[in-house]
Each structure stands twice: as structure tokens, then as C-alpha cells.
C-alpha positions as CSV (number, residue, x, y, z in Angstrom):
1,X,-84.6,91.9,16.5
2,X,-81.4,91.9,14.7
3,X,-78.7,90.5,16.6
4,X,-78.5,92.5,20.1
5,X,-79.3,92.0,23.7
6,X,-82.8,93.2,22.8
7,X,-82.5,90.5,19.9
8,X,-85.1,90.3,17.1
9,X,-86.5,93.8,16.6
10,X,-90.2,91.9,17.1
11,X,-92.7,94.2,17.0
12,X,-96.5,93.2,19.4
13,X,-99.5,94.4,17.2
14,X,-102.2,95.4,18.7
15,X,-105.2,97.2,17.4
16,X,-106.1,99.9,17.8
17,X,-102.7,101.0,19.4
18,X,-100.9,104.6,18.6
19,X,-97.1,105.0,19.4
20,X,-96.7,105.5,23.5
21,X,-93.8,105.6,25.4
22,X,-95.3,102.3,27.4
23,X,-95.7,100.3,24.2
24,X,-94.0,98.9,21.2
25,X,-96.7,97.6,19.2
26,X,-97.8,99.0,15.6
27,X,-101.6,99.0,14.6
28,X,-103.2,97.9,12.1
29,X,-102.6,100.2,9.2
30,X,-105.6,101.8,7.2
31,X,-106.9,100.4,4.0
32,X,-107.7,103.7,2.5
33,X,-104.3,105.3,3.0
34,X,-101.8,106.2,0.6
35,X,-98.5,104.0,1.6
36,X,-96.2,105.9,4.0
37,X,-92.5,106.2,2.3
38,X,-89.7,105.1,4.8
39,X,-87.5,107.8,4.3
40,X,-84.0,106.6,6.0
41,X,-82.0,109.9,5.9
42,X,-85.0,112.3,7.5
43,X,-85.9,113.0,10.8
44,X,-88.5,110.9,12.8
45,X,-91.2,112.0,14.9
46,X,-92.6,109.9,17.9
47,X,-95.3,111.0,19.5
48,X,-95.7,110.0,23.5
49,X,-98.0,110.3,26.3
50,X,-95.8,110.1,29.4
51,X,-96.7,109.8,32.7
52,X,-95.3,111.4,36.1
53,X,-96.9,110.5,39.0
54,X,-100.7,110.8,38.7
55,X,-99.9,113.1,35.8
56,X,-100.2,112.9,32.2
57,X,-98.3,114.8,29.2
58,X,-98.5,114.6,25.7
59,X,-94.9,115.2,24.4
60,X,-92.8,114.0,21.0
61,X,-89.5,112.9,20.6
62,X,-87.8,114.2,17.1
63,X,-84.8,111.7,16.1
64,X,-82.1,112.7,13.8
65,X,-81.6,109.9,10.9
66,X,-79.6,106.9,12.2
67,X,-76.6,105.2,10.3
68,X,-75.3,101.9,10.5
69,X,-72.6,102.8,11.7
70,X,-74.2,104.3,14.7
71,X,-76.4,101.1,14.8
72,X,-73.4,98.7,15.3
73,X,-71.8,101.0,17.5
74,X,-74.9,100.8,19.7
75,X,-75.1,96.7,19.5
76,X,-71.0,96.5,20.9
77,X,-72.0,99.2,23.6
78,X,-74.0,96.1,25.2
79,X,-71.4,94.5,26.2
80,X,-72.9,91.6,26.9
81,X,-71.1,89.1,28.8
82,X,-71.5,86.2,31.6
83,X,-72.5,83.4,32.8
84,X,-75.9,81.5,34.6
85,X,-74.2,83.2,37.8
86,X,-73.2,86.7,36.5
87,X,-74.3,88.5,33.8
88,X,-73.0,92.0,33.3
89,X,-74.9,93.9,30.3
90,X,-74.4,98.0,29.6
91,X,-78.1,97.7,27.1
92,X,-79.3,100.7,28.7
93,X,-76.6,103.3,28.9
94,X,-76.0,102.0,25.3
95,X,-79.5,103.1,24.5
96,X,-79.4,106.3,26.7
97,X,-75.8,107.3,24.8
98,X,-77.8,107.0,20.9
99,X,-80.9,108.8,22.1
100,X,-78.2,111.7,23.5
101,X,-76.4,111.8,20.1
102,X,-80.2,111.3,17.7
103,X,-82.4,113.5,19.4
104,X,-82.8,116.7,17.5
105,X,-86.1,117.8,20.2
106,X,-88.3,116.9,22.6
107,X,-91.8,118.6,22.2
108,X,-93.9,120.7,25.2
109,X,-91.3,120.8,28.0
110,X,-89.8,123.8,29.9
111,X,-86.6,124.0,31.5
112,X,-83.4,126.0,33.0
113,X,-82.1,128.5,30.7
114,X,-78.3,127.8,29.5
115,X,-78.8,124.0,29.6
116,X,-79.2,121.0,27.6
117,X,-82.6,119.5,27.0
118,X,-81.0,116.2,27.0
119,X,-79.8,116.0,30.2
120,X,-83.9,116.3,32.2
121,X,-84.8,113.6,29.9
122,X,-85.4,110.8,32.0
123,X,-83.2,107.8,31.6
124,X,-85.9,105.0,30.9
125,X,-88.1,107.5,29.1
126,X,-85.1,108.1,26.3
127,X,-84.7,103.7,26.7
128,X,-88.7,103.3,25.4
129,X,-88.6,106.3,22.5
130,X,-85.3,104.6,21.4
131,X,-86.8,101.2,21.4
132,X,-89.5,102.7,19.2
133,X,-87.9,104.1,17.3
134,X,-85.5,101.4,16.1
135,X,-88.6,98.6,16.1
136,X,-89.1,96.9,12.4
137,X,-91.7,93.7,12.3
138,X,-92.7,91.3,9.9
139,X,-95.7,92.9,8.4
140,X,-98.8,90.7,9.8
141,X,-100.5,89.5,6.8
142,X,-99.7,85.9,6.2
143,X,-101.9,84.5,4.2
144,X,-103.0,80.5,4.1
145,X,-102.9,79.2,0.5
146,X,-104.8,76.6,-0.7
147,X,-103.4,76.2,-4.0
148,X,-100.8,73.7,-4.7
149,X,-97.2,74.5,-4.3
150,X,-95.1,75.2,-7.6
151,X,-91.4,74.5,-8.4
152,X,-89.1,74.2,-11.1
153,X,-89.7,78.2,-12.3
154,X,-85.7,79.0,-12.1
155,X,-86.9,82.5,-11.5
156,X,-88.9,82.2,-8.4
157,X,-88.2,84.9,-5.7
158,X,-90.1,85.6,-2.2
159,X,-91.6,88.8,-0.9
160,X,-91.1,89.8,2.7
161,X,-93.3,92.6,3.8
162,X,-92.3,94.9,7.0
163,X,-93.1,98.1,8.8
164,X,-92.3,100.1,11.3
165,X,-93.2,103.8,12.1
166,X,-92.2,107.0,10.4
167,X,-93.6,110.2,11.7
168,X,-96.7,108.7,13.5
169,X,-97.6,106.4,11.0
170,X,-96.7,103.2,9.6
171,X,-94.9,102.8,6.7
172,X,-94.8,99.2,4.9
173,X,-91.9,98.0,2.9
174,X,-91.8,95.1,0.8
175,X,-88.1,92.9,0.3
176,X,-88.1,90.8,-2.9
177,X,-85.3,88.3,-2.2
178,X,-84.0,85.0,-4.1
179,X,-85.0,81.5,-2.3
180,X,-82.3,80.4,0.5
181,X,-80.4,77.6,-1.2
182,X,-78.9,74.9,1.2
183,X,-75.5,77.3,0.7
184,X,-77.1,79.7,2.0
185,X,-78.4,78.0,4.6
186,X,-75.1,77.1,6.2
187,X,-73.8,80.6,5.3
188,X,-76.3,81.7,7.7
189,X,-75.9,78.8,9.9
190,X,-72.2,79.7,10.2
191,X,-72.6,83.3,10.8
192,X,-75.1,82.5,13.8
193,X,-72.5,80.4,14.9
194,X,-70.2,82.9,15.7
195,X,-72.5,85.7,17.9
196,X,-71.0,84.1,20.6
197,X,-67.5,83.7,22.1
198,X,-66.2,81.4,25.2
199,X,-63.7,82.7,27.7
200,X,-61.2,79.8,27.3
201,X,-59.9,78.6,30.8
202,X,-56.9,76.1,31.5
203,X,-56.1,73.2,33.9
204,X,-58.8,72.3,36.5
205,X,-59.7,75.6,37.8
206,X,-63.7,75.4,39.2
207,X,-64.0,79.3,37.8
208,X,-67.0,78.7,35.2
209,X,-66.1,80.5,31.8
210,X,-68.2,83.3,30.0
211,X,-69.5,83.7,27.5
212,X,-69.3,87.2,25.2
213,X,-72.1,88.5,22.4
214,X,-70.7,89.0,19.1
215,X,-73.4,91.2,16.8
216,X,-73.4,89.5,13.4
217,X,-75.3,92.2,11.8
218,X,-73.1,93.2,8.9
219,X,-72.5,90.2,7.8
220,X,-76.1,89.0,8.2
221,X,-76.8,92.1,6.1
222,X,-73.9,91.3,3.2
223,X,-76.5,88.1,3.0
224,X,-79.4,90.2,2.9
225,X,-77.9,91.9,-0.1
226,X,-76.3,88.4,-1.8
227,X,-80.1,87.7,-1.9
228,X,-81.9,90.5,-3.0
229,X,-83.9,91.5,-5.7
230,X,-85.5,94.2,-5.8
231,X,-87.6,96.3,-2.7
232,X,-90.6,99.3,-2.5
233,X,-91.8,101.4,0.1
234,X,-87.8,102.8,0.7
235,X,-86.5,106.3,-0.3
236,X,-83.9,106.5,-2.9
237,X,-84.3,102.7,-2.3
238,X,-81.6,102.9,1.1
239,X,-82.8,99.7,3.2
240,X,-81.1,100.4,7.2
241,X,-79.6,97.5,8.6
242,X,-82.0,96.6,11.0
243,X,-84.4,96.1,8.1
244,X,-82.4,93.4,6.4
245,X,-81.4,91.4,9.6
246,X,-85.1,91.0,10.3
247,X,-85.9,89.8,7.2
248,X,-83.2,87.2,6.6
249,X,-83.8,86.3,10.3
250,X,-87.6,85.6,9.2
251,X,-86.5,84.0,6.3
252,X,-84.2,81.0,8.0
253,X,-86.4,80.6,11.2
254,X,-88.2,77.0,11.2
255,X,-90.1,76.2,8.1
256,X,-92.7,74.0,9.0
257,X,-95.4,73.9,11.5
258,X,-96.3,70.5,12.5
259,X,-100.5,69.9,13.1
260,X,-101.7,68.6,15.8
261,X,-103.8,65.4,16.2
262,X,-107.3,66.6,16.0
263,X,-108.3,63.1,18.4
């Protein structure tokens, strides 16, 4: 998730489990496969079985390469904003706009001569293929050591591994960033901080006051660069946006897991 109404870009894995418009997770990726290149400025392929009715059809969804630009745009369109009372969002026509201005074709469908494909698309159908195709996980191999921790090497850097799909497969990156300093730390703390913004409201007036979503992306993505090191599994090494906000994200979530009593 990223900072949105969606927030962190989470992805459920589930195995075995191919993309479908009724699911977000990413299986298990082969052992015996080459590594799948995320390439950043090509097209995308998602391939869906959607269902109408009692009916089933195999179709694909071809997205144009997305900028970050377009991504932030996409995060303001929310418009998140409310109270425990009233919450008004716009999250899906926000979607519905970037799958209209991404998709370069929808595969096996038929329709009127003289009009756009876009518009028969079903609303919630271009909300799930947009969702999938913006997803990016933590890659689910943590691993539990049991050597003994080392400090003191000044040169010390951690490895993030992610993934998410490219043309029906998954493709695994891997983020080599410096160690989050307690600077850092209160860089990040601040920036949180700010994602969201009170309606200020005078006297003694009963009216309760809203509250507004900021994204914090870019700037959560200026410290994914202030951090980083080096990367693999990117062409022409271009890391989106959504890649570094889930990995800083990962990397200042709470750090230790307390055991339970085993009595």
C-alpha cells in the first residue's frame, strides 16, 4: 500500500493462485525459472477469467506503462475526507478514470462498431484489473536466523525483496538500502505525520471537524532514494513509486515481535 485510500499495496499469497479479476494474491514463484525483469516503461498483460451471470470468459487486460505522475494524480482523485459520521471518498471513479487513460486493449470481446471499447468495460471489472495491476508485496521469504546478530561493520546495508506481476508472471526485485538511523526515523515519523489534515472550526459550534488524506508518497519516495544503494530485477534500473513506498513502509513498521509465554 503506499499511502492511499487502498493504503499499503499488500499483496495475499496464495498457492497455487494465477492473476483473476476476483483476486489479488501472487503465487509462489517457480524455482526453476529464469527471474522475470520488471520492465517499468512496457506494456502489461493481465490475464482474467470474468464472470457474467452463470457465465465464464477468459479475457486480458493490456495496460499502457504507468508514471508517477499518473500515480499521484490517482492518490489526490480519492478525495478522501470525513468524519466517524460521514465519509465521502471518490477511490473508485479515481480508479475507473486511470484504467480509461492505461488501457491499450481488452482481449476476446465484441462490440458496436464506431465506439470505444472502454466505455462496455464494466466499472468494478476496470476497479479489480487496476488493483492488480498496481499491487507490489514484500516478497514472502523471511527467513529465521539463528546466528548471532553483528554490528559495528560501518558498511552494513539491508535487502528488501518484492514482486508483483508483469505479463502473467511474477517478477522479483530486490532493494539494497542503508540501515534507518534514528534521523531517519523521525524523518519518516514526520512525513507520516502529515497524510492527514483537520478542518479547523471556531467558537463552540457542535459541527464535528474532518479530517482530509494527504498522499505522502513523493516524499516517502525522496527517503526511499536518501537510502538506497543499489537494486536488481528493474529495467534500465527505473524503480516506480509504489515500489519504494512499500519498501520504506516495510522498513519502519514495528521491529520486534514479542513471544508469548509458552505456560
Amino acid at each position: 500500500m503506499n499511502d492511499s485510500a487502498q493504503t499499503e499495496n499488500a499483496l495475499i499469497r496464495q498457492d497455487p493462485q494465477p492473476p483473476a479479476a476476483a483476486a489479488t494474491g501472487i503465487a509462489k514463484k517457480k524455482e526453476d525459472k529464469p527471474q522475470v525483469i520488471y520492465d517499468a516503461e512496457a506494456r502489461n498483460r493481465f490475464e482474467f477469467s470474468v464472470l457474467e451471470g452463470m457465465k465464464r470468459y477468459e479475457t486480458a487486460h493490456v495496460f499502457e506503462p504507468l508514471s508517477d505522475d499518473r500515480y499521484m494524480q490517482w492518490q489526490r482523485e480519492f478525495k478522501i475526507k470525513g468524519n466517524e459520521d460521514d465519509v465521502n471518498e471518490e477511490a473508485r471513479e479515481a480508479s475507473v478514470r486511470l484504467w480509461d487513460d492505461l488501457i491499450f486493449d481488452v482481449a476476446n470481446i465484441d462490440f458496436p462498431e464506431d465506439t470505444d471499447f472502454r466505455q462496455w468495460i464494466p466499472p468494478m471489472e476496470k476497479v479489480e484489473a487496476v488493483n492488480a495491476y498496481l499491487a507490489v508485496a514484500i516478497a514472502d521469504n523471511i527467513e529465521d536466523e539463528t546466528s548471532r546478530r553483528t554490528f559495528g561493520d560501518d558498511a552494513k546495508t539491508i535487502k528488501v525483496p518484492t514482486e508483483t506481476f508483469f505479463n502473467g508472471e511474477i517478477a522479483t526485485q530486490v532493494h539494497e538500502l542503508r540501515p534507518a538511523s534514528l534521523e531517519l526515523e523521525k524523518k519518516y515519523s514526520r512525513i507520516q505525520g502529515k497524510r492527514f489534515k483537520q478542518e479547523k472550526i471556531g467558537g463552540l459550534r457542535k459541527k464535528k471537524a474532518k479530517i482530509e488524506f494527504i498522499p505522502q508518497d513523493e516524499k516517502i519516495g525522496e527517503l526511499y532514494d536518501e537510502m538506497f544503494v543499489s537494486q536488481e530485477g528493474f529495467a534500465g534500473g527505473k524503480i516506480p513509486l509504489r515500489f519504494k513506498t512499500t519498501v520504506i513502509h516495510h522498513l519502519f513498521v514495528e521491529k520486534l515481535d514479542q513471544k508469548k509465554s509458552q505456560e
